[in-house]
C-alpha atoms as one frame of an Amber mdcrd trajectory, in Angstrom:
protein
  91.171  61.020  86.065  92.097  61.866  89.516  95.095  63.888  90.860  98.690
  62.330  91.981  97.789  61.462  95.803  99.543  59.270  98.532  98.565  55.892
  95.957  98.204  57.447  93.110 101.389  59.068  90.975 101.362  59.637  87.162
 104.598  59.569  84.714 104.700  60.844  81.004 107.032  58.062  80.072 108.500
  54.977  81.582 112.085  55.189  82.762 113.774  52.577  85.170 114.369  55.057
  87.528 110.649  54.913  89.096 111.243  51.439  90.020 111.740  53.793  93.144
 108.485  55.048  93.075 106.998  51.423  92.736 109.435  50.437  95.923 107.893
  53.380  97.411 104.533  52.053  97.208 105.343  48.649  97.814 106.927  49.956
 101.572 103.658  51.775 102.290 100.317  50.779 101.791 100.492  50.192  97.932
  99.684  52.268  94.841  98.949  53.247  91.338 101.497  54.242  89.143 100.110
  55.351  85.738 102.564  56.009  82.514 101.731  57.868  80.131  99.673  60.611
  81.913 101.024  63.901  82.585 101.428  65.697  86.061  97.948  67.148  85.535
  95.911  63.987  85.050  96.241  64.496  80.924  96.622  61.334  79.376  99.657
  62.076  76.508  99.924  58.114  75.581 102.518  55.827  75.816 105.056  54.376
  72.997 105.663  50.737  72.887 102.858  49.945  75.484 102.852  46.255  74.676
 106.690  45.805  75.126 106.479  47.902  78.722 103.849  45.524  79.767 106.264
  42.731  79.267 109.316  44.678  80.140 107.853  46.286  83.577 107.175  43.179
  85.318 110.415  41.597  84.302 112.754  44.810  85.930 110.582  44.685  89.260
 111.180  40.755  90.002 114.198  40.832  88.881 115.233  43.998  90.662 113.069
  44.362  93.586 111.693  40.818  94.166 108.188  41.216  94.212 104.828  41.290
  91.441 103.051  44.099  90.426  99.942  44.039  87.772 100.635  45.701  84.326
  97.217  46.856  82.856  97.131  48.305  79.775  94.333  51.291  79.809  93.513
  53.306  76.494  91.209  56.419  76.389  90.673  58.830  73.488  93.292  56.461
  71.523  95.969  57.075  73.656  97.425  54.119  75.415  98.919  54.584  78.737
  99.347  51.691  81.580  98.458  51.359  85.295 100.968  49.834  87.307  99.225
  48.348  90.421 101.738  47.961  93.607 100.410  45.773  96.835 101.696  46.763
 100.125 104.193  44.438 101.297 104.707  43.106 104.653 108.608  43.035 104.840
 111.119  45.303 103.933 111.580  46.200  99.986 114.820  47.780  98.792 115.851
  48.880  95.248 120.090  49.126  94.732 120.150  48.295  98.453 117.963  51.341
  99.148 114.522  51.750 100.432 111.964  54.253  99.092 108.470  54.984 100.793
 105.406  56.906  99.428 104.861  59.928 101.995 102.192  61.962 100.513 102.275
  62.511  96.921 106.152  62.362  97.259 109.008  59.502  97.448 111.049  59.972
  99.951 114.603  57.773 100.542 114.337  56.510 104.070 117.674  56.924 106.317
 118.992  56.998 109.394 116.460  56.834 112.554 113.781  56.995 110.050 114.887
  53.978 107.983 115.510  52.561 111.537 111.925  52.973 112.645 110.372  51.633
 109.444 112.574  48.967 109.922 111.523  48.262 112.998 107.694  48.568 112.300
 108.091  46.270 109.424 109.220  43.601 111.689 106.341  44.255 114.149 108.739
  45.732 116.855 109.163  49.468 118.521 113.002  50.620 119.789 112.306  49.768
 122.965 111.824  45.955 122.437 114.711  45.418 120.660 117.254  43.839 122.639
 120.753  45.800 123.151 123.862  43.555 122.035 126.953  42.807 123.893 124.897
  44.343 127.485 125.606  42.138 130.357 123.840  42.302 133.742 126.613  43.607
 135.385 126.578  46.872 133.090 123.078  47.704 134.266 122.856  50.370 137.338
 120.617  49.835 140.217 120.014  53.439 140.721 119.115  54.095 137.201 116.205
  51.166 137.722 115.121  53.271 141.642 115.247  56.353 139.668 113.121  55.349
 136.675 110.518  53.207 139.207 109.716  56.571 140.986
């Protein structure tokens, strides 16, 4: 087994709270999230595999819009599943907030960061974004001399 990484992160049991982590993935280039496995890489097993395969799918359409594959993995007759997350080319948010992998960490993205990933999602930088309510008449001519030289 390999170690957590940027795409790969491992949980001893399934709670609904790593939908995060699955947002996460889903905001950056995908990932792996495998239950069942300790922090270390041991695999502990999973209870109730077969109803988390069914139940796992259902929470992320319903509660971040998007398909994942459950697969269900067994080694030294412990069962534990692989979650597989695509990258996703527009914005995912979970309870109207959005997670992405950084590392072997999830990190909430806010202000000018959440701004800037915004931004990037949409194919854009800040400085092609137009500025709202800005009229002609507000611009300054020696601001424009200024910045030419």
């Amino acid at each position: 087994m390999v170690a957590e990484s940027q795409n790969i992160e491992f949980k001893e049991s399934w709670r609904d709270e790593y939908l995060k982590w699955i947002c996460g993935f889903a905001n950056a280039q995908g990932g792996k999230l495998f239950v069942g496995i300790k922090d270390n890489g041991e695999i502990c097993g999973v209870q109730e595999a077969k109803k988390l395969m069914e139940d796992i799918p259902n929470k992320v359409r319903d509660m971040l819009g998007i398909l994942i594959g459950v697969n269900l993995k067994e080694e030294d007759e412990k069962q534990y599943l692989e979650i597989v997350t695509e990258a996703y080319p527009y914005p995912i948010s979970f309870r109207g907030k959005y997670y992405q992998r950084s590392g072997a960490t999830n990190q909430e993205l806010k202000g000018a960061a959440l701004d800037r990933f915004m931004l990037r999602k949409q194919g854009k930088t800040w400085d092609s974004v137009p500025v709202p309510y800005l009229k002609v008449e507000d611009l300054d001519n020696t601001t424009f001399d200024l910045f030419r030289k």
